[in-house]
N, C-alpha and C positions, 0 to 999 in steps of 0.2 A: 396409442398404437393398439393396444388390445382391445380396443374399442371397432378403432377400420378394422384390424386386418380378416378376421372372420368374415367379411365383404368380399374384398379383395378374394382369400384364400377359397372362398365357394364360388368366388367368378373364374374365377384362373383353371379353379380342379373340373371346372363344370364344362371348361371350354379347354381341356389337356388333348391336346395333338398326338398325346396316347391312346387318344378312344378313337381311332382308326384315319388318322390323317395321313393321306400322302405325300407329305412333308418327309416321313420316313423313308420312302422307298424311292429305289431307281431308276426299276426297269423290270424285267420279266427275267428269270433265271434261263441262262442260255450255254449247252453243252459246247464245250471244243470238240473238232475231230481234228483227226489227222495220226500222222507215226509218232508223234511228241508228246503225246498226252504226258502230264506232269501226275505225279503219286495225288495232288488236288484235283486233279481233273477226273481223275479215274475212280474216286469217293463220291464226286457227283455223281458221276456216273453211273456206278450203283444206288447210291441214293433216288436218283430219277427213276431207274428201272424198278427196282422195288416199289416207288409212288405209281408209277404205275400199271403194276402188277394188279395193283391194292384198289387204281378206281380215284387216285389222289390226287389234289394237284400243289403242288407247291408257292410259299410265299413268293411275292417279288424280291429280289435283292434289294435290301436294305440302302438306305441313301449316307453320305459319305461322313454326315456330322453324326450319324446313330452306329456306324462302323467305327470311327474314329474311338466314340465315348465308350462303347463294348470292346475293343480291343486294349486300349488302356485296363479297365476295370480287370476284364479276364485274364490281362497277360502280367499287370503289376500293381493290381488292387489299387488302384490312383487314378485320378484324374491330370485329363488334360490341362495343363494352365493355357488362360485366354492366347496370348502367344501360342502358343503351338496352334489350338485350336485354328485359329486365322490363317496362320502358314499354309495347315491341311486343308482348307477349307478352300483357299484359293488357289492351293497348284492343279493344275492341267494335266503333269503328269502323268501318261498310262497304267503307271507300276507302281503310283503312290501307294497303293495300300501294301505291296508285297515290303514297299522300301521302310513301312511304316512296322511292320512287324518284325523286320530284320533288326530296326532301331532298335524296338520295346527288348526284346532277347538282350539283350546287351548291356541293358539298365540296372542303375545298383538294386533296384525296385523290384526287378524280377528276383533276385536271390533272397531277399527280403519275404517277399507274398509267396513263394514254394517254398520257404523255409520254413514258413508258419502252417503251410500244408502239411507239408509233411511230419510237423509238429505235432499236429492232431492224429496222424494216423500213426506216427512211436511213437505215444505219449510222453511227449517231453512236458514234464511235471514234479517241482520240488516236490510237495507235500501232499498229503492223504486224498486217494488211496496207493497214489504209486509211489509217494516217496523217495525219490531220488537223492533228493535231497538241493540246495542253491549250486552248492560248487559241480556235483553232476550234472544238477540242468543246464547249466551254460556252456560243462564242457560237449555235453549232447547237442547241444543247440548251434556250435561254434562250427561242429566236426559235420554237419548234416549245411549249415550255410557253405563251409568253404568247398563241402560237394558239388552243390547245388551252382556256386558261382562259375566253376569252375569246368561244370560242364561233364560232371566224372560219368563213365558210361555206364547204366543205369545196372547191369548185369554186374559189375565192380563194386558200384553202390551195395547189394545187396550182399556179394560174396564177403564183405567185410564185415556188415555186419554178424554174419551167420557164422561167421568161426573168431570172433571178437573173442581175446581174453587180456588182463591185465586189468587196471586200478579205474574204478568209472571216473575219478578226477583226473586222470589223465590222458587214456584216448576212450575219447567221446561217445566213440561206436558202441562200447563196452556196456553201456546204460542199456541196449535195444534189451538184451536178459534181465535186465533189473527192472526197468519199467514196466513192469507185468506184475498185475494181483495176484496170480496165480504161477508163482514160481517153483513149482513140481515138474514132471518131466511133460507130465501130458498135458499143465497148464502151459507151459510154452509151446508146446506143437501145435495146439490151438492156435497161440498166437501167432508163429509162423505161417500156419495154414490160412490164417485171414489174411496178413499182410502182403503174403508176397502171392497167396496163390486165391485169393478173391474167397476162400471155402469155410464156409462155419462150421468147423469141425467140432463141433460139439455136438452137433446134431447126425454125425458121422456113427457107423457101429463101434462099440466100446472096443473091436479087433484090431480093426484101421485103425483108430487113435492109437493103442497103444503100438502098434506097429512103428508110426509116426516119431510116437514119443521116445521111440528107442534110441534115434540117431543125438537124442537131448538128454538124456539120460546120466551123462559124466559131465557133464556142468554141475562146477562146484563152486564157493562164495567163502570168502574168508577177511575176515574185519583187518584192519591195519593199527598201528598206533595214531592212526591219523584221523579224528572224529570224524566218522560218520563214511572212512573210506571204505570201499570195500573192493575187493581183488576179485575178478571172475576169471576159472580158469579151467581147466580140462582135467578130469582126476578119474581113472577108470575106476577107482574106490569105490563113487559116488553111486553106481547103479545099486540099489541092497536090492531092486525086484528083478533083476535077470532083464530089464528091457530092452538091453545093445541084443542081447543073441532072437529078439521077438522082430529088432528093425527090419522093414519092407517099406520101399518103394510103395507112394501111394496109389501109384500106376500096377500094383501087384508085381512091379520085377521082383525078383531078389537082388538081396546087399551081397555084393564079396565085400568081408570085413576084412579089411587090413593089416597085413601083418603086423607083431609088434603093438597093437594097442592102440594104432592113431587113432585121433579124434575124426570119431563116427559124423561132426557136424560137416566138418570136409568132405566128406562123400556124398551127403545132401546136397549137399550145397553144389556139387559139381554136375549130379543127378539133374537138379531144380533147374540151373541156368546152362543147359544143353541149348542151342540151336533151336535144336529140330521137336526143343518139350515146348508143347503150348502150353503147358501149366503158367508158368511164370510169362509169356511173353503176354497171353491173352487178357490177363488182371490186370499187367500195368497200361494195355494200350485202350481197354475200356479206362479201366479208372482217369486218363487223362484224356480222356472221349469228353466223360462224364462232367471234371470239371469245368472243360472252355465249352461243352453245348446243355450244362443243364440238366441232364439225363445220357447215363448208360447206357450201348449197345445190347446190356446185359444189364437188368436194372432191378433190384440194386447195385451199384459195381461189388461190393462186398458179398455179393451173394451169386455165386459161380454153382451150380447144380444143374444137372442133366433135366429135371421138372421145370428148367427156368431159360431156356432157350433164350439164344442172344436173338434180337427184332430185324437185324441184317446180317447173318452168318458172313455174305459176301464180304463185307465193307470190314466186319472185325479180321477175316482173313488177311484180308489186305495191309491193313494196320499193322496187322503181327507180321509180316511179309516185309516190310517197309521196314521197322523197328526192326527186328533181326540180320536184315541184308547191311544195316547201317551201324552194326554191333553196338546195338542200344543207345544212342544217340536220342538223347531226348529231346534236347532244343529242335532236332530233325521233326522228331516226332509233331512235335507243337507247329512247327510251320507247318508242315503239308495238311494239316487239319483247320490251322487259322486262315492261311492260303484258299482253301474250297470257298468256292461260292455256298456249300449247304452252312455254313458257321456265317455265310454273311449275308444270309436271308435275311427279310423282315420276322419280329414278331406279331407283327398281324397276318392273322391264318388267314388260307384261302375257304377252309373249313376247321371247324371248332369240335371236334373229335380225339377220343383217346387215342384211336389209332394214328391220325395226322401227328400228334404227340407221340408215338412211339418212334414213331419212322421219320423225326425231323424234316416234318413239309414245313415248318416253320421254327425261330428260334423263340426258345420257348423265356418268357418271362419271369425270373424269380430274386428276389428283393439281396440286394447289397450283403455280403456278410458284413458282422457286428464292428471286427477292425476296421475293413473298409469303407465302411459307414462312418465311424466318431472320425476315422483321418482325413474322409471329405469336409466333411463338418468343420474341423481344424482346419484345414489347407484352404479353405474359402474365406474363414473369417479370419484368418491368420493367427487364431489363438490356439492350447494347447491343454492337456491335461494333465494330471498327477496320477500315477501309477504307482502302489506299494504293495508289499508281501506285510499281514499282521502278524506273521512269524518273524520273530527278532535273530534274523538270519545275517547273511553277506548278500548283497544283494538287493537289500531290503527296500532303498529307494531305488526309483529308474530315472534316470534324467530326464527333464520335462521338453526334451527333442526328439526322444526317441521316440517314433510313432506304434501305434496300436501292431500294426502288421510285426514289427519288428520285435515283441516280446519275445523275453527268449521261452520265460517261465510259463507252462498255461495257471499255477498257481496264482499269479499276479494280474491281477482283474479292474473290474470297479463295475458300479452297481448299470453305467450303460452297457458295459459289452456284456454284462449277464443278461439285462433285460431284451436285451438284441440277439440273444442265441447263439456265444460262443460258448463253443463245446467244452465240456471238462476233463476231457481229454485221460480218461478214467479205463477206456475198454479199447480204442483202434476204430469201432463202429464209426462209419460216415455219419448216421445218423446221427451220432451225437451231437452233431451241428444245427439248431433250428432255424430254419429262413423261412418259418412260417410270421406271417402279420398279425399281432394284436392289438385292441382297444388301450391298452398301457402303450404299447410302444407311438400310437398315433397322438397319445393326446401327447405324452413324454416334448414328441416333434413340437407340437403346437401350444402348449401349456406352460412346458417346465421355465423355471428361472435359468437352469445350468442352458437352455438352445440358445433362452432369450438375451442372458447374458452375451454369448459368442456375434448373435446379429449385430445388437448395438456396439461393438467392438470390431464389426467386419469395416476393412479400408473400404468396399463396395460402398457402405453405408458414411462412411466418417468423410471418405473422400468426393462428397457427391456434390459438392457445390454450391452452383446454380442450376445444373445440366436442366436441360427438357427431360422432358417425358420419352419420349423418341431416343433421345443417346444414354439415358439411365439405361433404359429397359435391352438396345441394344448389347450395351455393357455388359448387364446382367445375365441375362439369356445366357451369352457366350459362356461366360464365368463359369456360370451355375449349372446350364444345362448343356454345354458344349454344344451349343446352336443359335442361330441366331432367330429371335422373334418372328413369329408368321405375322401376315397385315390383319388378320382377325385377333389377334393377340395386342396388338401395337396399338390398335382402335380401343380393346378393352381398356387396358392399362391409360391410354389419352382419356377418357369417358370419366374413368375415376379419379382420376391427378384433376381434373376442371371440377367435377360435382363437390367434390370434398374442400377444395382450395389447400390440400397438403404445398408441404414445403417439399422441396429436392431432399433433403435428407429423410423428411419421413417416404416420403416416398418411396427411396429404397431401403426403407426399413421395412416398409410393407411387403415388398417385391422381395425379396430376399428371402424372407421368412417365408412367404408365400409360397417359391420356388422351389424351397426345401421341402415340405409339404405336398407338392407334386407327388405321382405313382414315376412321374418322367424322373425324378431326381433318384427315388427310394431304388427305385429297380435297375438292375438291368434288362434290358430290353432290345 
């Protein structure tokens, strides 16, 4: 095998129906009219107008088996199984695609794959540098899933965490103030200021921050008899710099401080999720712009400043317009943007320009994150891996079921999801996540013993028969690449099963490996 497949693997990559075949695409992007226009229709819409304003023309719509495999990845970090793929591939259906994302929302998968998102953005994390500690992280981890499945209105989401107090082993929310390196007043307004209001407040004037950091200022911390618990709670003791009586609205209003000595985090917090403040609506409808197209409205999403103009003011308007009339309704949120035809462009440009890139004339292509990666890998070859913490903790093993997406801990790794670019979940920063491509991670693909192992162990492979070349490859494709073999692909793959005189099982040992090895498998696309 390591002999062909480097044959194979430069016939296959050399001939990927990623390098601009229309095998991907439908049809030509075409608006609705009429009085019914749908909240997706009206995103096209803008989107088309702005292309061309700009001189642009936009991708075709994407075709049904590269819709299908981008809708999975994006909506529940998983692949389609062959089954499904066949059902979608062959209904008639008009409204297949709408009925197909009304599914994906509903799947345990989904609560799984934004769990882990939003994992990254609290840093949910035992050990250094945030500390939490195993029993915090899971209860952080527990209380942010059962949000998440449950569908809680995203404005609700936030207000809980923002006046959280009580035992971080006990309610969950209570970790958002603990998970932070910087636990001062004006280390948390920072981190509020990123999380829910897109803004690097660090780069803000030392006036404003402390402004900010007033309303944080009586968050107090108090150990228990119980190792490593710790109690968060509201204590007007806890200001010693005067910063409750410095709070201001980062909009310049003034605070009326509350009689009595309430907690200052309530009034934030009430301020922040208004309606009619675009602080808080405008961060969360980019940042999940950002995740299902690739790039931000506003790009970085995490970097909201008046120097940094959103690429479609219309379309973010609209979003925010949408999300607040539907009192933060997220799952809302996600359809009428996976819904658009602009999320179900092809990623082959009509032109190859930053600006085509900013303004979504096409869907842009960038590679699998690192869980979603090793649990394809797994879910194809049916096998699985070990996950542990080297801190002799609770928690320490994870069950060899649990898949990648579903850790709770970012502490608990292993040497592929590092080398693949999970975040360490250290700062809140998006960036922290790398889905850049290296020379380690490609040969990893095509070298390592731990891939080579999972092939020779795939049913794909063990279960291959006698098959031809023809119903292997059909097989495979599906499987691997959620589509089925082009007739220039079908010729290759026959060409080398007769030259070589391989068996059916090597055969799809070649193919397999091979497939993985694709930019078509690695990416979204």
């Amino acid at each position: 095998m390591t002999v062909r497949l480097p044959i194979l693997v430069a016939s296959l990559i050399a001939g990927s129906a990623l390098a601009l075949d229309p095998v991907f695409e439908s049809g030509p992007m075409q608006l609705r009219t009429g009085a019914t226009l749908t909240a997706s229709d009206k995103i096209d819409e803008l989107i088309l107008k702005r292309l061309h304003e700009l001189n642009l023309k936009p991708a075709n719509v994407c075709s049904d088996a590269v819709f299908l495999r981008r809708a999975y990845l994006c909506v529940i970090g998983t692949l389609p199984e062959e089954e499904e793929v066949r059902e979608f591939l062959a209904s008639k259906e008009p409204d297949r695609r709408a009925k197909l994302i009304d599914e994906l929302l509903q799947r345990d998968e989904f609560a799984d794959y934004w769990t882990m998102k939003w994992g990254d953005i609290l840093r949910v994390k035992a050990e250094f540098p945030i500390k939490l500690w195993p029993n915090a992280a899971q209860a952080y981890h527990r209380w942010i899933y059962a949000s998440v499945r449950g569908n809680k209105p995203f404005h609700q989401f936030v207000h809980e965490l923002l006046v959280a107090n009580g035992s971080n082993f006990r309610e969950g929310e209570v970790n958002f103030y603990r998970a932070m390196q910087d636990r001062s007043p004006r280390g948390m307004a920072a981190t509020v200021a990123l999380t829910f209001m897109g803004e690097r407040a660090d780069k803000w004037p030392k006036k404003k921050l402390d402004a900010l950091a007033g309303f944080f200022s009586q968050i107090a911390f108090k150990n228990t008899a119980e190792w490593k618990e710790e109690i968060v709670y509201y204590d007007p003791d806890a200001d010693k710099e005067g910063l409750s009586k410095q709070a201001i609205f980062p909009d310049g209003k003034p605070v009326h401080i509350p009689r009595g000595g309430e907690d200052l985090r309530g009034v934030f917090a009430e301020w922040l999720l208004r309606p009619e403040n675009p602080w808080f609506s405008r961060n969360i409808t980019n940042r999940v712009w950002s995740w299902l197209m690739g790039r931000g409205i506003v790009h970085e999403p995490d970097d909201m400043r008046a120097d940094n103009p959103p690429s479609n003011p219309a379309l973010l308007e609209l979003l925010q317009r949408e999300f607040v009339t539907t009192r933060c309704d997220m799952k809302h949120l996600f359809r009428i943007i996976l819904n658009s035809q602009t999320f179900q462009l092809s990623s082959i440009p009509a032109q190859e320009t930053n600006e085509a890139i900013a303004n979504f004339a096409h869907y842009p292509l960038r590679r699998m994150e690192a869980e979603v990666l090793i649990d394809a890998l797994n879910q194809l070859t049916r096998t699985e891996e070990s996950y542990s913490s080297p801190i002799p903790e609770p928690f320490t093993f994870v069950p060899e079921d649990v898949r990648a997406i579903a850790l709770a801990d970012g502490s608990i790794t292993s040497s592929f999801l590092e080398l693949y670019g999970r975040p360490p979940r250290d700062t809140g920063f998006e960036s922290e996540r790398n889905r850049n491509t290296s020379a380690a991670q490609r040969l990893h693909l095509l070298n390592s013993s731990h891939v080579h192992g999972k092939v020779k162990a795939c049913p794909l492979v063990t279960e291959a028969g006698n098959a031809s070349p023809a119903i292997l490859a059909e097989h495979i494709y599906i499987t691997v690449l959620s589509r089925p073999p082009t007739e220039k692909e079908l010729t290759r793959i026959t060409a080398y099963a007769d030259s070589t005189s391989t068996s059916s099982r090597e055969l799809a040992e070649d193919l397999v490996w091979a497939l993985m090895n694709q930019p078509e498998f690695i990416y979204i696309h």
